[in-house]
C-alpha positions, 0 to 999 in steps of 0.5 A: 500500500502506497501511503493513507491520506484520505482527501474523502474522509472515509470513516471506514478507511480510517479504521482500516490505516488503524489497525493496519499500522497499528503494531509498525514501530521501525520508525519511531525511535528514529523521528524521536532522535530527530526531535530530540536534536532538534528542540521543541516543536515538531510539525507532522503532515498526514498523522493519520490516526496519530501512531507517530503523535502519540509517540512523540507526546508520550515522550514529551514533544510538543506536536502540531499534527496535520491530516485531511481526514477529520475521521482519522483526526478523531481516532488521533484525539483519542489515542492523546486523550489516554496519556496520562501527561500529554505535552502540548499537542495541537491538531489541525485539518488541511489538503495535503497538496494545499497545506494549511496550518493556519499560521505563519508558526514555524517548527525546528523539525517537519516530518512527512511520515508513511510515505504521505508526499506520494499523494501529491499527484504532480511535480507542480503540486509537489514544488508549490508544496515544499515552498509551503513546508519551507515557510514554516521550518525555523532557521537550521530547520530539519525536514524529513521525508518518508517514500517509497521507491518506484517498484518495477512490479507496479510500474510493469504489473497488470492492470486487470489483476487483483494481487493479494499483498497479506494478512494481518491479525488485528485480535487475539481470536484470531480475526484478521485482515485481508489485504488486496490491491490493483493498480493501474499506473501511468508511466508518462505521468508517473502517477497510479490509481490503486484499489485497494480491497480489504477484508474482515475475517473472523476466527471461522474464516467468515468475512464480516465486512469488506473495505475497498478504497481508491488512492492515487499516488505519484512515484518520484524517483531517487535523482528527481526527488534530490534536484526538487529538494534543491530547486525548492531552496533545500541541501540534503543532509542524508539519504537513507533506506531505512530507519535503522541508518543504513545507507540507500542502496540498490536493494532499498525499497524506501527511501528516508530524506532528511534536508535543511532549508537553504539559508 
């Protein structure tokens, strides 16, 4: 699956990036580390259903956290509404391609988790976008992009088919979800349309409820995504392929930018 922004703001969808991401914790420690280095203020654009936000305050950051979906929006309200001790925290709903955080407030660190930037659907769109980010990024300022590399299965796949991508045990009796996705991609524009098709199984292999959801997304390359960074005023500090600090490479499948605004 390519990223979870919802611009449609679809209640069962939020539910599903829920339970799908729920038990991810790779990243984690890694934006912790930034937000550490960095000072006090973190600006997270598509939170989702706020697994990074609720990481990151339980910790003691201070977060304005941003999404189009005002459903997944509440299932992050909740999740901060458990913490004992809660940071300051603040929530805001905006386009992505059109960010609007509804203040001139700039943060030492911005962070564009799970591959959120794939939404934006063309390189127009994308530049105009890193313009925004860059305004509200403080002086020294780090900016952190999650993506996912251009996978050659996709880009040469079959259109017509349904591939079947796993299963994930979301309760202990046994329940899970099946996960299915067809996509069709555009290699001019470099953008696709996916479909993605999920399943509520029940211990007796019943399916109780079925999710299908249509998501574009833009695939931006690795030397592309370099020179937008540059042509948008940004010096790239590290490129990784993963969030265990290892080196991009040729058998990476994400890739993990972190930049600077040119002074």
């Amino acid at each position: 699956m390519f990223h979870m922004v919802d611009e449609q703001n679809s209640p069962a969808w939020a539910r599903v990036c829920d339970l799908i991401f729920q038990d991810r914790r790779d990243d984690l420690a890694y934006y912790l580390e930034q937000a550490s280095a960095e000072g006090a203020s973190v600006l997270e654009i598509g939170c989702a259903t706020g697994r990074i936000t609720e990481f990151l305050v339980a910790c003691g950051k201070a977060v304005h956290a941003v999404d189009p979906s005002p459903e997944m929006l509440s299932i992050a309200r909740n999740k901060i509404g458990k913490i004992s001790n809660p940071s300051q925290v603040s929530f805001g709903e905006s386009s992505i391609p059109e960010l609007n955080i509804g203040s001139d407030r700039k943060f030492s660190l911005v962070v564009i988790p799970s591959s959120a930037f794939m939404s934006i659907c063309s390189s127009t769109e994308q530049q105009i976008f890193l313009d925004n980010v860059k305004r509200h990024l403080s002086l020294e300022g780090t900016l952190i992009i999650e993506m996912k590399v251009p996978d050659p299965s996709i880009i040469l796949g079959d259109p017509a088919t349904v591939y079947h991508l796993g299963d994930i045990n979301y309760e202990q009796d046994g329940s899970k979800l099946v996960l299915y996705q067809q996509t069709d991609y555009d290699d001019f524009e470099q953008t696709g349309v996916c479909k993605v098709i999920v399943e509520f199984v029940d211990s007796e292999g019943i399916v109780g409820q079925k999710v299908v959801h249509d998501l574009s997304f833009r695939y931006t390359f690795r030397w592309e995504m370099f020179h937008l960074l540059r042509n948008c005023g940004f010096e790239i500090v590290s490129l990784l392929g993963d969030f265990h600090g290892n080196a991009f490479d040729m058998e990476s499948d994400s890739m993990i930018w972190t930049a600077k605004a040119r002074v």
